[in-house]
Rosetta silent file (secondary structure, phi, psi, omega in degrees, C-alpha in Angstrom):
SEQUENCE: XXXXXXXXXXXXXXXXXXXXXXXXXXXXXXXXXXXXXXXXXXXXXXXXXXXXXXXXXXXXXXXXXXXXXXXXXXXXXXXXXXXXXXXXXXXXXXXXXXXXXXXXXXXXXXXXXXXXXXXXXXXXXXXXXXXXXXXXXXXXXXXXXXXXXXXXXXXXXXXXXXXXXXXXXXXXXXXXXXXXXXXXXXXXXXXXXXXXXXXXXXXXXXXXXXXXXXXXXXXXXXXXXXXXXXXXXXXXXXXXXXXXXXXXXXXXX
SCORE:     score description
SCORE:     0.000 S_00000001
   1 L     0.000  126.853 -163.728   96.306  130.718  140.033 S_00000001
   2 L   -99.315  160.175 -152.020   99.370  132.602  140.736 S_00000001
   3 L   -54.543   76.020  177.937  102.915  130.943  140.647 S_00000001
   4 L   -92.095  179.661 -166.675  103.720  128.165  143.368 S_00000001
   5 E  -161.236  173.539 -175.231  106.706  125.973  144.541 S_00000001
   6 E  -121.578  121.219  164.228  107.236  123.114  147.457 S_00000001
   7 L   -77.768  122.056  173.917  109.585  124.577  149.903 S_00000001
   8 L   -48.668  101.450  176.041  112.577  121.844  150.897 S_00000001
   9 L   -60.085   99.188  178.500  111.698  120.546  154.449 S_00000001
  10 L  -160.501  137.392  167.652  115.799  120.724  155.620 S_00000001
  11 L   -46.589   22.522 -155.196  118.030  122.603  158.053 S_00000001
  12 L   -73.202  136.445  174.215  119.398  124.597  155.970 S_00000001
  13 L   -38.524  155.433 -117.173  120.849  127.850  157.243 S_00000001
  14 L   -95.735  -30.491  164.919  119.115  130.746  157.292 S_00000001
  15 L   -36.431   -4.533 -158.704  121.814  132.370  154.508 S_00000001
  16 E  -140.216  147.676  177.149  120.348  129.817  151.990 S_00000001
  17 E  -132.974  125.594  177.318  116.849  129.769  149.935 S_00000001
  18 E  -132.577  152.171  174.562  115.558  126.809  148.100 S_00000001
  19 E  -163.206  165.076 -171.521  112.685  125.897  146.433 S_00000001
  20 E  -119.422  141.624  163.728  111.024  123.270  143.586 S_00000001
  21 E   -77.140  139.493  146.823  108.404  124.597  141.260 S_00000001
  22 L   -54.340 -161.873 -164.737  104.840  123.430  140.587 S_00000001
  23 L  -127.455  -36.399  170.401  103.872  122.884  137.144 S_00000001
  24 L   -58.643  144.632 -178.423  100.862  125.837  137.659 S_00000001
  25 L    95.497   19.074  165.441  100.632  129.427  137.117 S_00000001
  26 L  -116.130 -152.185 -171.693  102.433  130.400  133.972 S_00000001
  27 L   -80.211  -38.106 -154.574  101.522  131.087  130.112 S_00000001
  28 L   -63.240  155.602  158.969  102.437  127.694  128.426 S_00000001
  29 L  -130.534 -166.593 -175.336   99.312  125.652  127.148 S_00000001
  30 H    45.620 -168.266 -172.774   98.673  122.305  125.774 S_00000001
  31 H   -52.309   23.568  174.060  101.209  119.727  126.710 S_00000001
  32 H  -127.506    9.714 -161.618  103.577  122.293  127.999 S_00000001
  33 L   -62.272  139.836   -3.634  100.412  124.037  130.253 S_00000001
  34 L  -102.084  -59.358 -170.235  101.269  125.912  132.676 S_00000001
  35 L  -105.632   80.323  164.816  104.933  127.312  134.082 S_00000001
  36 L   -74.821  121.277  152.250  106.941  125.427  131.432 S_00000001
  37 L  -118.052   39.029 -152.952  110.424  126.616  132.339 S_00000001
  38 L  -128.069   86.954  176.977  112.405  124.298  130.215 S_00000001
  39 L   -77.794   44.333  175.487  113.145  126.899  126.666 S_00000001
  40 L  -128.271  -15.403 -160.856  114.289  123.174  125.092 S_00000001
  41 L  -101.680   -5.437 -179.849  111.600  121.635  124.909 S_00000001
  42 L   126.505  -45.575 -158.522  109.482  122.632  121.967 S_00000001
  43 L   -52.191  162.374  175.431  107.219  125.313  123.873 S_00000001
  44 L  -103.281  145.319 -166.532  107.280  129.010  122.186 S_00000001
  45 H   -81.603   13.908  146.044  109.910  131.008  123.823 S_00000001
  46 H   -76.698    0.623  173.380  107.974  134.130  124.624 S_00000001
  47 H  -114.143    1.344  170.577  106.073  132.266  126.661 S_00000001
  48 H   -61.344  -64.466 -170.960  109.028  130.311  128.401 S_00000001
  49 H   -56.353  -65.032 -166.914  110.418  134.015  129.299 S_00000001
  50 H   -66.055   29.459 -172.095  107.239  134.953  130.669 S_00000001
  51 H  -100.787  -67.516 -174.636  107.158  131.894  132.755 S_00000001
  52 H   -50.458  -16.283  160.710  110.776  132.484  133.797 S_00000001
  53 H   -52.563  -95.597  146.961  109.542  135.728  134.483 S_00000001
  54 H   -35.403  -40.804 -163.770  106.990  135.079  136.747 S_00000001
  55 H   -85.885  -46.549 -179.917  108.413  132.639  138.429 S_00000001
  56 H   -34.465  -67.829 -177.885  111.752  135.530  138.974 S_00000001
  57 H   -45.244  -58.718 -171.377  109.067  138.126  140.580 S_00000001
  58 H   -66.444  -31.681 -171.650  106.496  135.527  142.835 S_00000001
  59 L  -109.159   15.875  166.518  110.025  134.044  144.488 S_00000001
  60 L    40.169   56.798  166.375  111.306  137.555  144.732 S_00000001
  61 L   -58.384  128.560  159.050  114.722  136.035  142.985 S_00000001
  62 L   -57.885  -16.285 -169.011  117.824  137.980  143.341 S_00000001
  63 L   178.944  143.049  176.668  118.582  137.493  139.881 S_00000001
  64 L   -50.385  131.025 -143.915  117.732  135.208  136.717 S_00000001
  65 L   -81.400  170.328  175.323  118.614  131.955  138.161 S_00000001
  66 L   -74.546   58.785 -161.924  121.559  130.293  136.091 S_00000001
  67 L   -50.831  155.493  172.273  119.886  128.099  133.528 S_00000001
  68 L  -118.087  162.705  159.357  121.929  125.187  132.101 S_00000001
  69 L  -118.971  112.032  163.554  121.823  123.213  128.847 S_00000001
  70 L   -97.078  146.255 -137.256  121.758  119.886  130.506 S_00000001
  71 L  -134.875   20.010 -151.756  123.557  116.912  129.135 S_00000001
  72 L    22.399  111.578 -156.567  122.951  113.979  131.342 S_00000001
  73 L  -175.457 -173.262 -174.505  126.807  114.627  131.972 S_00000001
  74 L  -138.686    5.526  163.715  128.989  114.885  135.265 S_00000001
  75 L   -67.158  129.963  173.785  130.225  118.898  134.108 S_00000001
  76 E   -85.574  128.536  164.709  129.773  121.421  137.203 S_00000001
  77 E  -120.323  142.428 -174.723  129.553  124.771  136.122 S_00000001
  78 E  -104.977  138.246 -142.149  130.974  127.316  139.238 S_00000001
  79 L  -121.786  -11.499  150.030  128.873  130.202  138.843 S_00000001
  80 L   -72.556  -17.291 -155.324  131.837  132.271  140.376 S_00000001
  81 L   -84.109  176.830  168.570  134.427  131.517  137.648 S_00000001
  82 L   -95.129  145.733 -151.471  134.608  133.900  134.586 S_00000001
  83 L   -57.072  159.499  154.718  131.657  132.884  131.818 S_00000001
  84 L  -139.457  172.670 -167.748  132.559  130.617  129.220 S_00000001
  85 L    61.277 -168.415 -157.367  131.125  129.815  125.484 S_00000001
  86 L   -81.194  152.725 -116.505  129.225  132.228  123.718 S_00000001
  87 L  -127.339  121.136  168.925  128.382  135.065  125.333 S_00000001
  88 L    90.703   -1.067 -136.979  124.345  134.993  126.880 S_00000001
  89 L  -139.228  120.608 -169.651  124.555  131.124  125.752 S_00000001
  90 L   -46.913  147.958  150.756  123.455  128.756  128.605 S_00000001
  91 L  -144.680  170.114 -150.187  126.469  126.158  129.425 S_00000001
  92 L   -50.412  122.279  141.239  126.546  122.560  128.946 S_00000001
  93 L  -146.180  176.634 -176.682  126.188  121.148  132.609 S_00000001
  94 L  -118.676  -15.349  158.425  124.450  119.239  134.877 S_00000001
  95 E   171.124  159.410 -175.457  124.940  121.339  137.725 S_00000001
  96 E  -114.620  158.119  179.534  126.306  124.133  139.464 S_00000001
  97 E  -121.022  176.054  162.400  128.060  125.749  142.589 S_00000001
  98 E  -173.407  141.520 -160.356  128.243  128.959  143.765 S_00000001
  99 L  -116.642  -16.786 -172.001  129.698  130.960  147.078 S_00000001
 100 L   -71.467  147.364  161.782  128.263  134.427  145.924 S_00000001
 101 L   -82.581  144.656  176.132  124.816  135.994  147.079 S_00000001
 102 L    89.857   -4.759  170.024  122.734  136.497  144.845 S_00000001
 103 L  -104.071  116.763  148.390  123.631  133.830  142.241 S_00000001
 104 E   -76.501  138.984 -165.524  121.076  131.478  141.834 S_00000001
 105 E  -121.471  132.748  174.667  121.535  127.504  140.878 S_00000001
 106 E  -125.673  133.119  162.163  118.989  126.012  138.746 S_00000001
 107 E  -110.421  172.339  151.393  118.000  122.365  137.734 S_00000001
 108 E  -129.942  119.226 -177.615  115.129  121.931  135.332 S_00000001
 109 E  -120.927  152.327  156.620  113.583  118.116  135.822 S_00000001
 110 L  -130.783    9.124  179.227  110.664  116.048  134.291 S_00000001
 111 L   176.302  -44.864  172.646  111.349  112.639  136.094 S_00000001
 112 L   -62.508  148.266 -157.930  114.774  113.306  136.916 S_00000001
 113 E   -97.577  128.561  147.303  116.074  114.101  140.595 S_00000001
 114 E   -69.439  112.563 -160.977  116.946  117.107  141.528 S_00000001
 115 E  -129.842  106.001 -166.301  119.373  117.282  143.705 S_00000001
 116 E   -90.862  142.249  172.125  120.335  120.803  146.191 S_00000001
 117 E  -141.803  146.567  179.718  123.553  120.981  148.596 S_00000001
 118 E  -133.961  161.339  176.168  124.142  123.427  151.242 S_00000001
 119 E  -112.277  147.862 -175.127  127.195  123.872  153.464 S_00000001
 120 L  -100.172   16.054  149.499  125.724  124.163  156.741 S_00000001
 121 L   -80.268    9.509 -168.168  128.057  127.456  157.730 S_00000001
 122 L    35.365   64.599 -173.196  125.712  129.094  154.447 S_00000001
 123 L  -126.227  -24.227 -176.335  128.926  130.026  152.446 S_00000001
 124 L  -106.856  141.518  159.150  127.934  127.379  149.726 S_00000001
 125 E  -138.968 -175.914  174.684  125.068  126.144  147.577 S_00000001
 126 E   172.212  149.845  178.314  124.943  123.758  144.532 S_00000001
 127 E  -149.189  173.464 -164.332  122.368  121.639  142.999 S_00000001
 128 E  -154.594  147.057 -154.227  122.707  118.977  140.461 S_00000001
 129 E  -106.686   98.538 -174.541  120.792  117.156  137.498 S_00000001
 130 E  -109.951   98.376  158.152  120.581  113.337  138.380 S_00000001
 131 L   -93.044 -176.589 -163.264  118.812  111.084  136.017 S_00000001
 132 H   -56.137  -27.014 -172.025  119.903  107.185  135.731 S_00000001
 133 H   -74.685  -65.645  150.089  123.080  108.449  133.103 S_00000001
 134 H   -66.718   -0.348  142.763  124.231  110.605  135.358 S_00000001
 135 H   -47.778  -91.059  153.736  123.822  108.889  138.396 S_00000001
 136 H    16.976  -72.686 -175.964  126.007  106.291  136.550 S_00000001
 137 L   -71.490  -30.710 -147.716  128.865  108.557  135.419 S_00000001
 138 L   131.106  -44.548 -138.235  129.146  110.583  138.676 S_00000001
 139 H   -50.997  -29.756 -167.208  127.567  113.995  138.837 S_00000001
 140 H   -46.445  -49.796 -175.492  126.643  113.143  142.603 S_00000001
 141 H   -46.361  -53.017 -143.603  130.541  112.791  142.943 S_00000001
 142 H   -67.242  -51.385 -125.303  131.803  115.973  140.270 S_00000001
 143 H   -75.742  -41.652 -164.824  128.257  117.942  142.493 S_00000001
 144 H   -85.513  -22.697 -153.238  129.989  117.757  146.015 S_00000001
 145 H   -96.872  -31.894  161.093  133.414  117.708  144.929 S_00000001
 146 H   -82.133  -31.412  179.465  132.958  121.250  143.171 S_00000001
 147 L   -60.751  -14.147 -175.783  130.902  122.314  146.562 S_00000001
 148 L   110.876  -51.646 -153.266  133.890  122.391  148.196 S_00000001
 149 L  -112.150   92.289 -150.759  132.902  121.825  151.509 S_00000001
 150 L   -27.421  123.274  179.978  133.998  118.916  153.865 S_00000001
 151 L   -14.957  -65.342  169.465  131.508  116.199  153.311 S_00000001
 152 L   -50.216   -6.717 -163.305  130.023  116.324  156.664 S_00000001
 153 L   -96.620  -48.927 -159.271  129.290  119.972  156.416 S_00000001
 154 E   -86.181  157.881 -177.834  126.849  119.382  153.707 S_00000001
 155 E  -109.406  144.587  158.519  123.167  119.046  153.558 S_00000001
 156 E  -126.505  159.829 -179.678  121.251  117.531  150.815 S_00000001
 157 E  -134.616  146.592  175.908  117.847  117.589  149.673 S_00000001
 158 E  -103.571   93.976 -139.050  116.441  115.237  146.996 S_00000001
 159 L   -92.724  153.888  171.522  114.092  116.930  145.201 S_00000001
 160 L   -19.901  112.479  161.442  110.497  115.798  143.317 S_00000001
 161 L  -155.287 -176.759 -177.851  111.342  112.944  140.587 S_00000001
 162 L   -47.645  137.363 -173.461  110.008  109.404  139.275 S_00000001
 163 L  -116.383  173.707 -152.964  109.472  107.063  142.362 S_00000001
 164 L   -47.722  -49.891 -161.626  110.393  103.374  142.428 S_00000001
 165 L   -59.510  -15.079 -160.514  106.909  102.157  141.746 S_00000001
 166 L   -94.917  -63.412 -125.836  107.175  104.489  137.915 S_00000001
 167 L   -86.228   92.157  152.005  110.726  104.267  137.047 S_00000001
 168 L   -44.006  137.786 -170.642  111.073  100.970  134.673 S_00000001
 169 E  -162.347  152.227 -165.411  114.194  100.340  133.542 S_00000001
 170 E  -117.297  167.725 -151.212  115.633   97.373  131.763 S_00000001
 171 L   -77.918    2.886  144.451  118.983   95.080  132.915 S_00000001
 172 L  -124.749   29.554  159.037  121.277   97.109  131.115 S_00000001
 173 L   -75.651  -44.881  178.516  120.504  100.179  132.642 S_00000001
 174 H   -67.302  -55.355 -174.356  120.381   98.476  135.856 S_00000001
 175 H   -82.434   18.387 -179.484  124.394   96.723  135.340 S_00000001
 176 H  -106.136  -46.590 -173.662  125.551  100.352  133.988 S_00000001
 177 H   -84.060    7.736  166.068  124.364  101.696  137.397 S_00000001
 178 L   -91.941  -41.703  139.953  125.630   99.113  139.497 S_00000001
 179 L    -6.119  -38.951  167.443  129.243   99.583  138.024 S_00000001
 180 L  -100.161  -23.129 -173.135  129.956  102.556  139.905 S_00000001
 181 L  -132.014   56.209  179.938  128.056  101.030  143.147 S_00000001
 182 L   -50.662   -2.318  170.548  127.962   97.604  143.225 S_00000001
 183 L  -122.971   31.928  147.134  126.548   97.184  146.350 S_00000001
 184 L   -79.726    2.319  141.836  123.248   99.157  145.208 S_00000001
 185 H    -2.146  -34.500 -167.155  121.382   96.584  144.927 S_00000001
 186 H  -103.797    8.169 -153.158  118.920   97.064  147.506 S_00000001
 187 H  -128.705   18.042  177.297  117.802  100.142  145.543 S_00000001
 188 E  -145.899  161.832  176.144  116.317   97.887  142.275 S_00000001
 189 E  -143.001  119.406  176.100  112.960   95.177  142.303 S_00000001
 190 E   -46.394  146.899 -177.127  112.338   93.040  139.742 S_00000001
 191 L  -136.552 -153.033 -174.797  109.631   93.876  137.508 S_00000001
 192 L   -43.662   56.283 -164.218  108.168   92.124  134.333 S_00000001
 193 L   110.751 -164.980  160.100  110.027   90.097  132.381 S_00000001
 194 L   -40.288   19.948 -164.908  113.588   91.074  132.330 S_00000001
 195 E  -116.500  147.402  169.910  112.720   94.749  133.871 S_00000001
 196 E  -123.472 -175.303 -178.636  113.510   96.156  137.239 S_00000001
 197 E  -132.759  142.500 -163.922  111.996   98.897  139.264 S_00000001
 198 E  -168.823  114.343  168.204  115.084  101.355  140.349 S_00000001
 199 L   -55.977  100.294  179.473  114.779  104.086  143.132 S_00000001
 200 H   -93.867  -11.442  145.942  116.503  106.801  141.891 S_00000001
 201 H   -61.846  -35.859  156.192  116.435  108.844  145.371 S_00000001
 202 H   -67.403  -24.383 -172.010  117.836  105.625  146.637 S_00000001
 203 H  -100.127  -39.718  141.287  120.688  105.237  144.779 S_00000001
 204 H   -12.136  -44.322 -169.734  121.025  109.219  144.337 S_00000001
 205 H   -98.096  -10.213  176.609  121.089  108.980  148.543 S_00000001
 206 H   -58.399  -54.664  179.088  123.483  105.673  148.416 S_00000001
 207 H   -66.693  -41.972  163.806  126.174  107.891  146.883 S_00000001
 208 H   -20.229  -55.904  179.337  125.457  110.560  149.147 S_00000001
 209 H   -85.960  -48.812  172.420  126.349  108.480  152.399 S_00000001
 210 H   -38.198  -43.304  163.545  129.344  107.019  150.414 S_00000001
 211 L   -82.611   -1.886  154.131  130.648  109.909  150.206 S_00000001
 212 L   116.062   -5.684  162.922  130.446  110.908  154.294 S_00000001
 213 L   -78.609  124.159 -153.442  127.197  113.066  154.103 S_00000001
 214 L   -93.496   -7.024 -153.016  125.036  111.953  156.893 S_00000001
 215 L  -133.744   78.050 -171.901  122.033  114.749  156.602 S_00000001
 216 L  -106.016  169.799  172.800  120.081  114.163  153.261 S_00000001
 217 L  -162.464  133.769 -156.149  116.249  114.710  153.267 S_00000001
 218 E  -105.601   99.349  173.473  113.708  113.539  150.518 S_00000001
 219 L   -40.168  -50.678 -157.863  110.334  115.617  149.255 S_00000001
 220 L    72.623   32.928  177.787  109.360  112.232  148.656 S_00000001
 221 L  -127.956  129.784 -178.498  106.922  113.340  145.451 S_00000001
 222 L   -59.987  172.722   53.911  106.490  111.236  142.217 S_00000001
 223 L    21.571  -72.045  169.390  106.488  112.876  139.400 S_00000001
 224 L   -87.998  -35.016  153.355  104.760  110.835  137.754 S_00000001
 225 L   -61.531   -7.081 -152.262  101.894  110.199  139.724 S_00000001
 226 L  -106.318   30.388 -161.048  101.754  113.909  141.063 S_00000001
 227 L   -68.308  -14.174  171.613  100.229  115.034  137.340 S_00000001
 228 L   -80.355  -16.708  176.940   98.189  118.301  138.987 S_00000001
 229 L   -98.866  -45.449  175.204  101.651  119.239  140.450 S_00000001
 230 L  -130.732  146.827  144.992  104.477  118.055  137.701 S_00000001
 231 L   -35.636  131.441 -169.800  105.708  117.222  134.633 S_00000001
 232 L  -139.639  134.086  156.897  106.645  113.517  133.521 S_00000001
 233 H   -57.463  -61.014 -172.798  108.475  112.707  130.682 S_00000001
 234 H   -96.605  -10.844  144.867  107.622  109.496  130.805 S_00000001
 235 H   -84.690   -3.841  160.768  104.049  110.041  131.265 S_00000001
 236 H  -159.702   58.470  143.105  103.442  111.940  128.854 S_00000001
 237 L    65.308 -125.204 -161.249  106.261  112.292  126.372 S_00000001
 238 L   -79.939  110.954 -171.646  106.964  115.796  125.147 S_00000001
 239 L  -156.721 -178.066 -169.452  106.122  117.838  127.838 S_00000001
 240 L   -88.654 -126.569  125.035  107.404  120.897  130.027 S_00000001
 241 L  -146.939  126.036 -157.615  109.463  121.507  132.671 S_00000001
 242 E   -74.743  152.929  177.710  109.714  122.025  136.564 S_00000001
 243 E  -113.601  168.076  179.445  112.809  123.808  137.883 S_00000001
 244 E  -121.316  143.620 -178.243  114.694  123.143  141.517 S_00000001
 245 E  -127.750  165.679  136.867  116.693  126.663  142.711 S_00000001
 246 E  -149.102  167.591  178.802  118.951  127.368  145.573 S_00000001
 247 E  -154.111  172.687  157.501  120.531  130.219  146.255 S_00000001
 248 E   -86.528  149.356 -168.576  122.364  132.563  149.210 S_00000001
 249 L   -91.939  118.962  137.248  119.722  134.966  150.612 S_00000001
 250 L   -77.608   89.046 -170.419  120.901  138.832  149.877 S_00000001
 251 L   -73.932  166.419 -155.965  119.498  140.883  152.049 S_00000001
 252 L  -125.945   31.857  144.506  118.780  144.233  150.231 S_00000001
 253 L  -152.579    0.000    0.000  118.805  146.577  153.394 S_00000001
């Protein structure tokens, strides 16, 4: 089985290429089997490059996509600026922008949402690493706010992560992310005992609309249920990781 991905169903313009990875069609075995593209996770890193590899070639990539060392954090890194930290040495963010062709934007998720923006002129892309902690702090905020691009402009796509029915979460998890949104509410369901059930595409699309973007669009794939397609953290603990790209398309005639 050769390398696959879920193409974003969204409008974006025709300048911009996006895509989510499957978890089939690399090197990795055992609890990182197959196209572990997460070199953090435990897995051995010749077979992470030849994942990363693979995956560069089958999705005809302009370039090795921008990996991050993600930090459940609300830091952007602009993928135009001049490099910082050590030189080759991924850096700490949660997500990136970029106006250049040919620069790729990377998330790597195992429950968390992935989240891609487009400017709908194609001059922009950005994508951004939203688990509950960074919901919380902001990155949705820091992710559009480094894009650039008048709110209304932008598209989002919400990419495969844990869906409502998975993601358990207990009441102060719940009051950290209702702090920044207090009227998110409608986005948690009680669950056993003191526990809620907490959308994180809803409240990931709550902020979205807060902030004046009207055109979001949801794969609408678990994670955790989806186990022939993805990696779950929380179903099964030390495990591998799917990536989300976007990029500007460079044509190369």
């Amino acid at each position: 089985m050769g390398v696959e991905w879920l193409i974003p169903d969204w409008p974006a313009p025709a300048a911009v290429r996006a895509l989510s990875t499957f978890r089939g069609g690399g090197v990795s075995t055992g609890r990182y089997a197959s196209l572990n593209l997460g070199d953090h996770v435990g897995d051995d890193p010749e077979r992470v490059a030849e994942n990363r590899r693979r995956l560069r070639v089958a999705a005809r990539l302009p370039g090795e996509p921008a990996w991050l060392r993600q930090v459940h954090g609300v830091s952007i890194a602009d993928l135009d600026g001049p490099a910082s930290g050590e030189a080759g040495a991924a850096p700490a963010a949660d997500g990136s922008v970029t106006r250049q062709r040919g620069r790729v934007c990377a998330i790597l998720t195992a429950d968390c949402l992935p989240i891609l923006l487009a400017a709908d002129s194609g001059r922009a892309v950005g994508a951004a690493h939203a688990g509950w902690r960074g919901l919380a702090a902001g990155v949705v905020e820091a992710a559009v706010r480094s894009l650039g691009e008048p709110p209304d402009s932008i598209l989002a796509w919400l990419g495969p992560a844990i869906g409502p029915r998975r993601f358990e979460i207990g009441p102060e998890v719940r009051e950290a992310l209702l702090k920044g949104d207090p009227g998110a509410g409608d986005w948690f369901e009680r669950g056993s005992g003191d526990r809620y059930l907490a959308s994180l595409p809803g409240l990931a699309r709550r902020r979205l609309e807060r902030l004046g973007i009207g055109r979001i669009y949801d794969a609408g794939e678990c994670t955790h249920e989806l186990g022939n397609r993805y990696f779950s953290h929380r179903r099964d603990g030390e495990t591998g990781r799917q990536a989300s790209l976007v990029w500007r398309y460079m044509k190369t005639c």
